[in-house]
C-alpha positions in Angstrom: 146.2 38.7 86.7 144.8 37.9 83.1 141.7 39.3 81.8 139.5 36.7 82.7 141.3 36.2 85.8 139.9 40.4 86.6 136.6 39.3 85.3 136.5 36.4 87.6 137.7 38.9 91.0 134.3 40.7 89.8 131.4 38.5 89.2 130.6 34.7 89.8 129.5 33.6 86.8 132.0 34.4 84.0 130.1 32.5 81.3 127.0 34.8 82.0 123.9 32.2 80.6 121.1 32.9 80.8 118.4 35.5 82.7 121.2 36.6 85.1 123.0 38.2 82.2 120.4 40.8 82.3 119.9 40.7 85.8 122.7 42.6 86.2 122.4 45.5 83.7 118.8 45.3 84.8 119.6 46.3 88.3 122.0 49.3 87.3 118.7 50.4 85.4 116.2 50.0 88.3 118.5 52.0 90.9 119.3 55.0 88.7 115.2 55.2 88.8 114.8 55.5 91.9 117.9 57.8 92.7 116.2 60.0 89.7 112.4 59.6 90.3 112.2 59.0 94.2 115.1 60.1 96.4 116.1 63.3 94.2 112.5 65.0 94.0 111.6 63.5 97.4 114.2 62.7 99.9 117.0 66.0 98.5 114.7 68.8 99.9 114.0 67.5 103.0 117.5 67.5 103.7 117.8 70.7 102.6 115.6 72.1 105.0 117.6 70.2 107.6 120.6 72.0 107.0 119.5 75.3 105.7 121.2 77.3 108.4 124.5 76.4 107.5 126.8 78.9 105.9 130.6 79.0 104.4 133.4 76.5 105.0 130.2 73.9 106.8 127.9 74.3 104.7 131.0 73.3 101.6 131.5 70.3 103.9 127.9 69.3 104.5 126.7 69.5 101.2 130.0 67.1 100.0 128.5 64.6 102.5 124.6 65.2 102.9 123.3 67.4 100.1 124.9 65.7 96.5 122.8 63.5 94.5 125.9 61.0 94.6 124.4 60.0 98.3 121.7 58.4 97.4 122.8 56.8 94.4 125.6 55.0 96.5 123.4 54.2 99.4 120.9 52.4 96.8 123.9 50.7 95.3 125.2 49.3 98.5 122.1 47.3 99.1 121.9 46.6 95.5 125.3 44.9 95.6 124.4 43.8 98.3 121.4 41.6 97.0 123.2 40.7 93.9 126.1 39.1 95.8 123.6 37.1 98.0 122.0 35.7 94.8 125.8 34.9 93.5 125.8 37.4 90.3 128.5 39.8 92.0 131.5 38.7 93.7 131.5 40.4 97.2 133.8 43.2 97.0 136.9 43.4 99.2 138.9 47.1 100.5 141.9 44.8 101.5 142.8 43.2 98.2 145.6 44.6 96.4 146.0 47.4 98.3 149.2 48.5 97.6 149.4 48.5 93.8 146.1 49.9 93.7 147.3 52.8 96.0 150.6 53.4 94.2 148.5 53.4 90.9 145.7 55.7 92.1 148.4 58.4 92.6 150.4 58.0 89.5 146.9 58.2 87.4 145.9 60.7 89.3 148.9 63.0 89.2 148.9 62.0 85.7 145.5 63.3 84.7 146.0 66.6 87.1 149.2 67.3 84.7 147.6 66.9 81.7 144.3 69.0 82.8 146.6 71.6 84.1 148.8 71.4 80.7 145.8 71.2 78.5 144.0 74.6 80.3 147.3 76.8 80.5 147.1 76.0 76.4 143.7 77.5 76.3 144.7 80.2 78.1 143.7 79.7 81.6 145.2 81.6 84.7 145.6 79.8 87.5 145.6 81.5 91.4 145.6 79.5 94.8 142.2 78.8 96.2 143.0 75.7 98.9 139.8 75.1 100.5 139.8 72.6 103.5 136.4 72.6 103.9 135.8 71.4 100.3 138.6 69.4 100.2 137.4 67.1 103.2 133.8 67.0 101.6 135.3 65.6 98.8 136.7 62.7 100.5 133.2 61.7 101.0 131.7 63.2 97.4 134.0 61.0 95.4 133.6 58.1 97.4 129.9 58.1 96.8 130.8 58.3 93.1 133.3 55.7 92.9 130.5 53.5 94.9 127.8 54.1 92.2 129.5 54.4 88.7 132.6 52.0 89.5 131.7 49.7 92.3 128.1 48.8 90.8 127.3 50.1 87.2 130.9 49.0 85.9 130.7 45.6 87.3 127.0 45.4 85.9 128.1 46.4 82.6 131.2 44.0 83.0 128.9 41.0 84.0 127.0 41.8 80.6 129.3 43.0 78.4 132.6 40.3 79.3 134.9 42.9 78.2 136.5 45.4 81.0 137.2 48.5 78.2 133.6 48.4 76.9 132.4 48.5 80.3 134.7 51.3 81.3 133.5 53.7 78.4 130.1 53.1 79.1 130.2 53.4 82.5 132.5 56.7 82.0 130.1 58.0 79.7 127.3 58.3 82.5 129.5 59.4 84.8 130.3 62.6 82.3 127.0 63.3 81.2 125.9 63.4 84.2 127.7 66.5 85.5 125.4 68.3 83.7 127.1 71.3 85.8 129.7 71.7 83.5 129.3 72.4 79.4 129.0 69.7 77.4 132.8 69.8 76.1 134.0 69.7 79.8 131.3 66.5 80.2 133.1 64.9 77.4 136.2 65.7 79.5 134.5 64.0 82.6 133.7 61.0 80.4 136.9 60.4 79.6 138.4 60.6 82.7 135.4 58.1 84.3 136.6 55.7 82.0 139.8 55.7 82.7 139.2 55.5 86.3 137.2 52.3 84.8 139.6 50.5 83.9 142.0 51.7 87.0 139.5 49.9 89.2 139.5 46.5 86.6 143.2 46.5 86.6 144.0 47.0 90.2 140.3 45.1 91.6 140.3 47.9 94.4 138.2 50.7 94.6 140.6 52.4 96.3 142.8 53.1 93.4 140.2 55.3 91.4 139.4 56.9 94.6 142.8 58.1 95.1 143.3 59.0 91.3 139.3 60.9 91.8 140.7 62.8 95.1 144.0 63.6 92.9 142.1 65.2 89.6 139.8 67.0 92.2 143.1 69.1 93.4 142.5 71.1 89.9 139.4 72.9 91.2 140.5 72.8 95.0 143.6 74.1 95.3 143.6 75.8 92.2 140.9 78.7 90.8 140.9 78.9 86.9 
């Protein structure tokens, strides 16, 4: 598939005249407000409280699937994908196209990037030790979906319908997802950034979200299974 061929399996309108242009990075724009100014002050503590007895491995588990931010932000992209699909900005996206490649491709990145995070911290001087966590690892699966939802399935393709150009689209959308794990220090965010965009382009190449998924779920061994 050629480039404009991948834009096409993203949006309806590949010419992208007029006010639906900015409809799109518009939206993007409107749901990261209220993820930030309505369901994280609001709607976070109240589930909190709900689950506020919970302890260890669970508690790992339920606050993968319940407590993260990333909930809410991919909730409130579903039904803004939703929406824009209905008006005919977004193409409805499908789980069953390309499947294979983009399975077979989310491992190799994956692996790839594990490698060359594991490479790049043994050079600083890292030690590594064992620390495989079930419970984590099976929040995860629902963590990094929720991400892959928000700053792939939605912001990419609304910075692809206004941008036309898959790379730009990737960076930009890789650069939220890095400065937002405001966890980490701000070198290790650039690291994140960097990583988001190549999962970017991983999801333009292969049209599935499945692939950065998989690659996500791979680069996520690092802090699993392994304790710096």
């Amino acid at each position: 598939m050629d480039s404009e061929g991948r834009l096409e399996h993203f949006i309806c309108d590949s010419q992208m005249i007029g006010r639906k242009r900015w409809i799109g990075i518009a939206s993007c724009v409107l749901v990261y407000c209220i993820w930030r100014y309505v369901a994280c002050p609001y709607l976070q503590p109240i589930q909190k409280r709900m689950f506020v007895g919970l302890e260890g491995g669970p508690r790992q588990f339920v606050t993968h699937l319940m407590l993260y931010n990333s909930l809410w932000y991919a909730a409130l992209s579903v039904l803004a994908v939703f929406i824009l699909v209905k008006i005919k900005i977004f193409r409805s996206p499908s789980m069953k196209w390309n499947v294979k490649p983009a399975v077979l491709q989310g491992f190799l990145v994956g692996l790839v990037i594990l490698g060359l995070s594991i490479g790049f911290q043994l050079l600083m001087g890292s030690r590594f030790h064992l620390n495989f966590d079930p419970w984590e690892y099976a929040g995860n699966l629902f963590s990094n979906a929720y991400e892959e939802i928000f700053y792939r399935g939605f912001i990419f393709v609304g910075l692809l319908y206004f941008s036309r150009r898959g790379w730009a689209a990737a960076v930009l959308s890789g650069l939220l997802f890095g400065l937002t794990h405001t966890q980490y220090s701000l070198g290790m965010q650039f690291g994140v950034a960097v990583v988001g965009s190549v999962f970017g382009l991983l999801y333009f190449r292969t049209g599935n979200l499945v692939a950065p998924w998989i690659a996500h779920q791979m680069v996520d061994l690092l802090g699993t299974f392994f304790m710096m």
